[in-house]
N, C-alpha and C positions, 0 to 999 in steps of 0.2 A: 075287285081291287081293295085291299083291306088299308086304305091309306086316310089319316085323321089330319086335320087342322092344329099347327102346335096352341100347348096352351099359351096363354098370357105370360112374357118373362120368356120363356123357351125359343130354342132356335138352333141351325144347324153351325157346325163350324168348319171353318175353310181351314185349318192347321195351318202348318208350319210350311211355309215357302209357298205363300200364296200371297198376293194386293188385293187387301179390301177400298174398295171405294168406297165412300157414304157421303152425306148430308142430310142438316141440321137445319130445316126449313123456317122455324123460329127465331134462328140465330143469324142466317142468311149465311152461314158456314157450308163448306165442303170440304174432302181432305182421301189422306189415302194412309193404311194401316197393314203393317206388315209385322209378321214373326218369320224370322230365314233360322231354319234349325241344318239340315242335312245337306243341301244347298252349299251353305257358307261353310260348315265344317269340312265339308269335300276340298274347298278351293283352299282353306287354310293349312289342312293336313298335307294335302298336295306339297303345297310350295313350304313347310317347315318353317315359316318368321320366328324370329321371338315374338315373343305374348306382346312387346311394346307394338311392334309394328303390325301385327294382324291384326290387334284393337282399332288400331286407325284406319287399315283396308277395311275391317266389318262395318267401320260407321259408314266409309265411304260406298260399299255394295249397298248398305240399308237406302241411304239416300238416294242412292241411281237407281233402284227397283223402284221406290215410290213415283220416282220424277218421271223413267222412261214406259211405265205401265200406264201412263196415260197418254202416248203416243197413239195418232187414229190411222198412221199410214204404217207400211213397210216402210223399218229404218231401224236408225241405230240412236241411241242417247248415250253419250260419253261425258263422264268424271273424270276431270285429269287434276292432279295437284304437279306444280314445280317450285319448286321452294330451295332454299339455303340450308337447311336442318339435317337433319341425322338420317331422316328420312326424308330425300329429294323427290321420290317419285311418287305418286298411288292412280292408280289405273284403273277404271272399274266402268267396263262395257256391257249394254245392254242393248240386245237385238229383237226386235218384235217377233215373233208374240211372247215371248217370256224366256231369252237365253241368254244368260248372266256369264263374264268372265271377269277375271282383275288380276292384279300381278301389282305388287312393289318393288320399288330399288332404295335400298339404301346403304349409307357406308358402316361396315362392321366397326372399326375403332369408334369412331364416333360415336355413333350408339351408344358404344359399350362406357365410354366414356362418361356419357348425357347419364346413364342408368347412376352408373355410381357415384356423379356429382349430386343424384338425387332432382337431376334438372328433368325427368323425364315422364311431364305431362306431355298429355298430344300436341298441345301448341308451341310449345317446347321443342318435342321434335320434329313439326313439320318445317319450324321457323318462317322466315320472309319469304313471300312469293305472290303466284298467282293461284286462284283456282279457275278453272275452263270448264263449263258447262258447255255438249255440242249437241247438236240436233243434225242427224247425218241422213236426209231424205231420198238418196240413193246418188250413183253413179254422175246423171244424170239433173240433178236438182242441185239448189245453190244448199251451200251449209249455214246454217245459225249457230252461233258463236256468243257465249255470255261472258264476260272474264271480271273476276272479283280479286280483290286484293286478299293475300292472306297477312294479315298485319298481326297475329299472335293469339287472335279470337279461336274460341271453338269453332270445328267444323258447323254445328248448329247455330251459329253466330255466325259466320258465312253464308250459310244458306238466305238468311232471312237480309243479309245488307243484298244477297243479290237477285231475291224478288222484289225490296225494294227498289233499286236503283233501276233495275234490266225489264222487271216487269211491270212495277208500280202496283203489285197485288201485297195486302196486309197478310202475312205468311208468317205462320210459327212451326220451328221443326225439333222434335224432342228423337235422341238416337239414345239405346242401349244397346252396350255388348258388355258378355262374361261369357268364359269357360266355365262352366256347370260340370258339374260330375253327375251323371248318367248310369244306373243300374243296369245292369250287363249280363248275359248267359257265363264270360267268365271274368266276374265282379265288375265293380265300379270302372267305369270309361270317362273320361273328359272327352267334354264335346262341347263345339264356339256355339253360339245363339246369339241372335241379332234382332231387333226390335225397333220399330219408328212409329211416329203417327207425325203427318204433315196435314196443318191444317189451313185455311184462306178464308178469308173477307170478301164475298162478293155480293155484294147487297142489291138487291134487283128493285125494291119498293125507291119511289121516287124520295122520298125525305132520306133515307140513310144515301141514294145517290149522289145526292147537295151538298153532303155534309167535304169539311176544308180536303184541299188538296194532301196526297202524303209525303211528309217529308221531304225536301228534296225537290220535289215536282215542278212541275210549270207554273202553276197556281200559289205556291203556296212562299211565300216570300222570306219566311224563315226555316230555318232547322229546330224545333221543337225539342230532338233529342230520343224520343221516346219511341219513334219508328211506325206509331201507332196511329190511327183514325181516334178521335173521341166520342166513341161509338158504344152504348151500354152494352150492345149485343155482341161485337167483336172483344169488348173490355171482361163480358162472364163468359165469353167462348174462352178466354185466355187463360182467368183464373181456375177454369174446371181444369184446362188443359195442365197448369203447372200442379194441380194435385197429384199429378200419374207418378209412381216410382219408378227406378230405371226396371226391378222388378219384377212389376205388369206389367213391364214391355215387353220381357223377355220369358215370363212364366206361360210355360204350354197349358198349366192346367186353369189359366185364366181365359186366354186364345183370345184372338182380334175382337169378334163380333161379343163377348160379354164383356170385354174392354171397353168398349163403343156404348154399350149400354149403362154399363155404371156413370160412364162422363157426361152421356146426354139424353137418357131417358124422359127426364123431365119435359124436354125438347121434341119430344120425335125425332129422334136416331132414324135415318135409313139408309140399308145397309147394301149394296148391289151385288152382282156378280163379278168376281175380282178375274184376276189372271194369275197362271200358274208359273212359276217362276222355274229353270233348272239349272244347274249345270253344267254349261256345253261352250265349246268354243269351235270356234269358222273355221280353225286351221284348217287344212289337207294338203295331200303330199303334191296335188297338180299346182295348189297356190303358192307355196312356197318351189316350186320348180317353176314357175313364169315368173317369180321374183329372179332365181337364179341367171336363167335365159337373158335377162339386161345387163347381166354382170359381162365387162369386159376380161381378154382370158389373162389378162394381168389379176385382177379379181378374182376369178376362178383358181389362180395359181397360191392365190394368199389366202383363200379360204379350205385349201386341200391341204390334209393332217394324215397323214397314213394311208393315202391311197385315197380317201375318204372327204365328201364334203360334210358334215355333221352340222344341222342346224335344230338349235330348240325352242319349241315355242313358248316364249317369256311367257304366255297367259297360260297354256295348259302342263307346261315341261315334256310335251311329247317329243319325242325325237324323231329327225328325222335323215337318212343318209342317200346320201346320192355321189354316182360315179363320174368324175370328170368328163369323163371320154363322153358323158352322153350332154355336152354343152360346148357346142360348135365353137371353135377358135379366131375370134374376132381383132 
């Protein structure tokens, strides 16, 4: 077997549409680190958004890989936004062991509108709402349910009031996306790429366990403001973390694991075996015909166009078509 020990510095790399997990034993940090290159360009090209609203589904997919790739059962981790904004919906489902879907709704004038008032940051147009974090343990199990305000903050500014509040873990989440132009067999291609590292405070030494309640807590009698522990080790986990550019999130020829290392070598970085993320959506033609079968034939009558039932699925745009006559007249 002609196989060597890497050297020092050297390491393998998981690419693109893969969750690295790691931690930072010195920091008492853990976290999860993702590049979505083919993946997310699939689901964006798919469904054609403008550039505004496919920036805001990418942050959304980055985020529900990092969150849902840490599930230990069969299940589903759901991102849902509902808001006021230009963009009312963003969807972004993730099935174990690594099957990504999403789909947005939003109103055309509006947008278009939001674009050339020049109102149209993402907080802008996702506007007032909620965001819903869901934890979907099957059929048969209860569901978990997180719900956070969207009050006009980044998605990444979301994230962190809602492991605050829901979890009470000290959480930072940094998201990039850009369309990149990509050298090609025939020329330059644009193609979406999506980047995250979510990182947490979980201190297991008895004196960082003592230290005051966070924010908000049970313990802790005031709002501080800062969201943070007064923690040296969670306070230089933070400042390495805000060095990162959006980038290094998103550059292939940096990749997860020598990202990981520049931020916390100093530390002991390490680095695990992640999950492979793809593609793929649950529809099929049986599940959407057991949807139909509940339909009343009043329903059946208002959903037939030419002879033809025609249903598509919001998450992949498949189609699919089915014959009246084969759903009994109720």
């Amino acid at each position: 077997m002609n196989w060597q020990q890497p050297k020092l510095g050297e390491f393998g790399f998981a690419g693109d549409d893969h969750v690295v997990p790691f931690d930072v034993d010195q920091l008492d940090v853990r976290g999860r680190a993702v590049q979505v290159g083919q993946m997310l360009d699939q689901i964006l090209t798919r469904h054609n958004y403008p550039d505004a609203v496919s920036r805001l589904l990418a942050e959304v997919i980055a985020l529900t890989v990092m969150l849902g790739s840490s599930l230990k059962f069969d299940g589903k981790f759901i991102t849902q936004t509902r808001s006021d904004g230009p963009v009312d919906l963003l969807v972004a489902d993730f099935a174990t062991p690594g099957s990504v879907r999403a789909y947005a709704r939003y109103d055309e004038d509006r947008l278009k509108a939001a674009i050339e008032a020049g109102e149209d940051s993402p907080e802008e147009l996702l506007g007032k709402g909620v965001l819903a974090l869901t934890i979907d343990q099957g059929a048969h199990m209860k569901r978990y349910q997180g719900i956070v305000q969207l009050d006009g903050s980044s998605l990444e500014d979301v994230a962190r009031t809602y492991f605050r509040q829901s979890e009470q873990i000290p959480t930072e989440v940094r998201l990039g996306v850009a369309r990149m132009q990509v050298p090609g067999e025939n020329g330059v291609v644009e193609s979406w790429r999506a980047g995250g590292l979510l990182l947490q405070f979980l201190p297991s030494s008895t004196e960082r366990m003592r230290m005051r309640d966070l924010p908000g807590g049970d313990g802790d009698p005031e709002d501080h403001g800062d969201g943070h522990p007064d923690d040296d080790a969670w306070q230089e986990a933070i400042a390495l973390l805000n060095t990162v550019q959006d980038d290094e999130l998103l550059d292939p020829s940096v990749g997860t694991e020598r990202l990981l290392y520049r931020l916390f070598h100093e530390h002991g970085v390490r680095v695990y075996d992640g999950v492979d993320i793809i593609d793929q959506c649950s529809c099929s033609h049986e599940k959407v015909k057991s949807i139909l079968e509940g339909f009343s034939a009043e329903e059946i009558q208002e959903s037939t166009e030419d002879g033809q039932i025609r249903v598509n699925c919001e998450f992949c745009s498949k189609l699919y078509l089915f014959d009246p006559k084969d759903f009994p007249q109720k």
